[in-house]
N, C-alpha and C positions, 0 to 999 in steps of 0.2 A: 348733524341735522340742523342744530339753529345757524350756524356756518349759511346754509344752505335755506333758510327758507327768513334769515332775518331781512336779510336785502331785499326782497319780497315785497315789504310794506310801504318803502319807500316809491314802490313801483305800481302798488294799486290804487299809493293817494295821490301820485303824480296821474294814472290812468284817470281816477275820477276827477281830479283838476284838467286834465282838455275836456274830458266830455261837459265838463259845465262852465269854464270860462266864459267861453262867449257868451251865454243868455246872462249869469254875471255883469260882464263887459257892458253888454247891451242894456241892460236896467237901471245902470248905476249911468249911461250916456246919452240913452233914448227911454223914449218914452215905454210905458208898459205895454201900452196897447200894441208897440212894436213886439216888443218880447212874446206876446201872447201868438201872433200873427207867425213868429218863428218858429216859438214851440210846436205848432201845428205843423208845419212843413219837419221839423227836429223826429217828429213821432211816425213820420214814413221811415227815416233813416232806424230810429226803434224797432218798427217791425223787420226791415230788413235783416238788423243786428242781430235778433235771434235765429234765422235761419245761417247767417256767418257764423252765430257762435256754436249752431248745432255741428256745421261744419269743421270746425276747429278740434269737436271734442270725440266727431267720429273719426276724423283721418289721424289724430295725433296716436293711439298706439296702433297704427298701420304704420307712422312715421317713424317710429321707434323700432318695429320691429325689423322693416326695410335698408334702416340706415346699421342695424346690427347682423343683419344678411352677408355675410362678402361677397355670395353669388349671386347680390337682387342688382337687378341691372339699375346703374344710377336713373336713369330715364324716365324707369314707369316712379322715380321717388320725385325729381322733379317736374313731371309732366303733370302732376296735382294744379299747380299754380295756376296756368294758364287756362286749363277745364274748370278749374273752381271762379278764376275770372268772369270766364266766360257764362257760365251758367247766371251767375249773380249778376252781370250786367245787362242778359237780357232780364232777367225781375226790377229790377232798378227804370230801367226804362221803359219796361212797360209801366210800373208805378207810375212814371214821370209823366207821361200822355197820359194816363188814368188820372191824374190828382186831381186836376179840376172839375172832374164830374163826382169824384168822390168824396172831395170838398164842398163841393156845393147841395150836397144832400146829408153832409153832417153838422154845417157852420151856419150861420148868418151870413150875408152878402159881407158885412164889415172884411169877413176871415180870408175872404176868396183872392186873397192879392195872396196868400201862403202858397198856390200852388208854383208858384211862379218861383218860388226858393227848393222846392222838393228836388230839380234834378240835383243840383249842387248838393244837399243835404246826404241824399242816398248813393251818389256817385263817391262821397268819402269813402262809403260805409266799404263798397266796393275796394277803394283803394286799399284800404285795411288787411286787405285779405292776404297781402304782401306780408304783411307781420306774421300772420296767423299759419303762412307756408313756411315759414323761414325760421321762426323763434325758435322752436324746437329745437334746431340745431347747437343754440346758446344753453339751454337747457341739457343736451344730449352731454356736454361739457361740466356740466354745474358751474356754468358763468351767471348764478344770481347776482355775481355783486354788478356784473358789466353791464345785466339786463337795468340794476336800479338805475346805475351813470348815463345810459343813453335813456330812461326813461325822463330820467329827472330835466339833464339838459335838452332835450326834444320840447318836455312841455314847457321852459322856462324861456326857449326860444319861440314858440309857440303864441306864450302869451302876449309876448311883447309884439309879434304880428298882430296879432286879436288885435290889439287895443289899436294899432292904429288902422286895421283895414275898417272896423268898426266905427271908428271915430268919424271916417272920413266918407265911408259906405253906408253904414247904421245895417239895415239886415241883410244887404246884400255883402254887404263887409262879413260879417257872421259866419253866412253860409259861406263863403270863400276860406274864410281861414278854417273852416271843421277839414277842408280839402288838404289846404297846406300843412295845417299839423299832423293828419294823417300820414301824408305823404314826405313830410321830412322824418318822422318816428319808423314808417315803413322802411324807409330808403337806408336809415341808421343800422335798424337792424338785419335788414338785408347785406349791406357791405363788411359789416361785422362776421356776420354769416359767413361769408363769402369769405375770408380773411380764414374762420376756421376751418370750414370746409370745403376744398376745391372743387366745386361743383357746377356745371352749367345752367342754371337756373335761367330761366326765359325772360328775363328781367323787360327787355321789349316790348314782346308780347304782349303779357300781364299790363306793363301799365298801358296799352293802346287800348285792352279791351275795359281796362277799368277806366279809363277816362272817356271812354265812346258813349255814355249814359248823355253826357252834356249835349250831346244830339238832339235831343227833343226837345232842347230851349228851338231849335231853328225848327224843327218839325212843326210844333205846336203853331206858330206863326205862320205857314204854310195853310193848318187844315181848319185854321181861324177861319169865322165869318159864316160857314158853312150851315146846313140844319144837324140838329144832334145826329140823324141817324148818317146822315151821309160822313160826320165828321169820327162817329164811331167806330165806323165799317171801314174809314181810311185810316183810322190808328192800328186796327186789328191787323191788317193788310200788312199794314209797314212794320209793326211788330213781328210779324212770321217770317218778311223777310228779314229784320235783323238779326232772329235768331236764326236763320237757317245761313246768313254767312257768318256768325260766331259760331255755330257749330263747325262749317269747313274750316275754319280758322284755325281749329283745335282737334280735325280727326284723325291727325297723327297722333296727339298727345294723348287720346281718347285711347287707341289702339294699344297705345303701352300701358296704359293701368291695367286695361281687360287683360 
C-alpha cells in the first residue's frame, strides 16, 4: 500500500507548484497590482476547475469498470475525451465573451483589463481534461511511481517556461504558460498512457476542441463598440452556434457512451 500511494506526494506538491508558480513568478517580477489583475481572470479558471474536477470523479469508476469489461467496446471507454472536451469548452467560452460584463459588475474599472486574460486562463483548465481521461490508465497499472516522474519533470520544465514567458510578457506571459504546462503534463501522460494501453484515443479531436475557447479573444473584438444589448444578444447567438457545432463534432462519440 505505501509502495503505492508514497509516490503520490511528490505528485500533489508538484500539482500545487504549477497551479501557483506563475502568480509566484509574477510577484517576485511584476508589480502586485499585476498579480491581483491575474488572480481575477485565475478565479474563472477556479470555477471552471470544479465542474472538471466533478468530472473526473464521476467518470473515473465508469473508467475502471469499462477498462475491466473485455466485452465493453473500447470506443464508448475513449469516446469520454472528446464529449468531455467538448462540453467544457463550450462553458469556457461562453465564460470568455461573458467576463467582461461580469467583471465589470464585480471589480473597480482598475480590474477590468482581467477579462482580457480569462480566455487563456480557462482554455488550460479545458486542456486539463486530457490528464483527467487518461491518468487512470497509469493508475489501472499502479504506475504511482511513473505518475510522480512525469509530474515532477512536467512541472520543473514548466517553470522554467513560467519564468521566461513571464519575464518578457508579465500577465500575458502567465496566462500563456498555465496553457503550456497544462498541455505538456497532458501530452506526458497521455503518450505514457498510450505506451500502456493500445488504445485510440482521439487525441485530435480533444485538443482542437480544447484549444477552440481562444476564439473569443477574436470574437470579442468583433462585437466591440456596440450598445450592451446588441453586443449581448450577438454573444448569446454566437455561443449557440458554437455549441451546436461541438456538439456535431462529437455526436458519434456521444452515441457510443449512451
Amino acid at each position: 500500500m505505501l509502495s503505492f500511494s508514497i509516490p503520490l506526494i511528490p505528485f500533489n506538491l508538484s500539482y500545487w507548484l504549477k497551479d501557483s508558480l506563475d502568480r509566484l513568478i509574477l510577484s517576485g517580477i511584476s508589480q502586485l497590482y499585476n498579480t491581483g489583475i491575474y488572480q481575477i481572470a485565475v478565479s474563472f479558471g477556479g470555477t471552471l476547475n470544479m465542474g472538471t474536477q466533478a468530472f473526473y470523479t464521476a467518470n473515473t469508476p465508469r473508467f475502471f469498470a469499462l477498462l475491466k469489461d473485455k466485452s465493453a467496446n473500447e470506443h464508448s471507454v475513449i469516446a469520454v475525451m472528446p464529449v468531455s472536451a467538448a462540453c467544457f469548452s463550450v462553458l469556457a467560452f461562453g465564460m470568455s465573451l461573458f467576463a467582461q460584463e461580469i467583471i465589470s459588475l464585480l471589480t473597480t474599472k482598475n480590474y477590468h483589463e482581467a477579462a482580457l486574460y480569462v480566455p487563456f486562463v480557462v482554455t488550460s483548465t479545458v486542456v486539463f481534461l486530457i490528464y483527467s481521461n487518461v491518468v487512470n490508465v497509469l493508475y489501472n497499472h499502479s504506475a504511482t511511481k511513473i505518475i510522480a516522474v512525469i509530474s515532477v519533470g512536467a512541472s520543473l520544465v514548466s517553470a522554467a517556461l513560467s519564468f521566461f514567458l513571464i519575464k518578457y510578457l508579465t500577465i500575458l506571459g502567465a496566462a500563456l504558460s498555465l496553457i503550456c504546462s497544462n498541455l505538456i503534463l497532458s501530452l506526458s501522460f497521455y503518450f505514457v498512457a498510450q505506451h500502456m494501453e493500445k488504445m485510440k484515443w482521439p487525441l485530435g479531436k480533444t485538443l482542437v476542441l480544447s484549444l477552440l475557447p481562444l476564439l473569443a479573444i477574436v470574437v470579442l473584438r468583433g462585437v466591440s463598440g456596440f450598445s450592451i444589448i446588441i453586443t449581448c444578444a450577438s454573444k448569446i447567438v454566437i455561443i449557440a452556434a458554437y455549441s451546436l457545432g461541438c456538439f456535431f463534432s462529437v455526436k458519434k462519440e456521444i452515441k457510443a457512451i449512451m
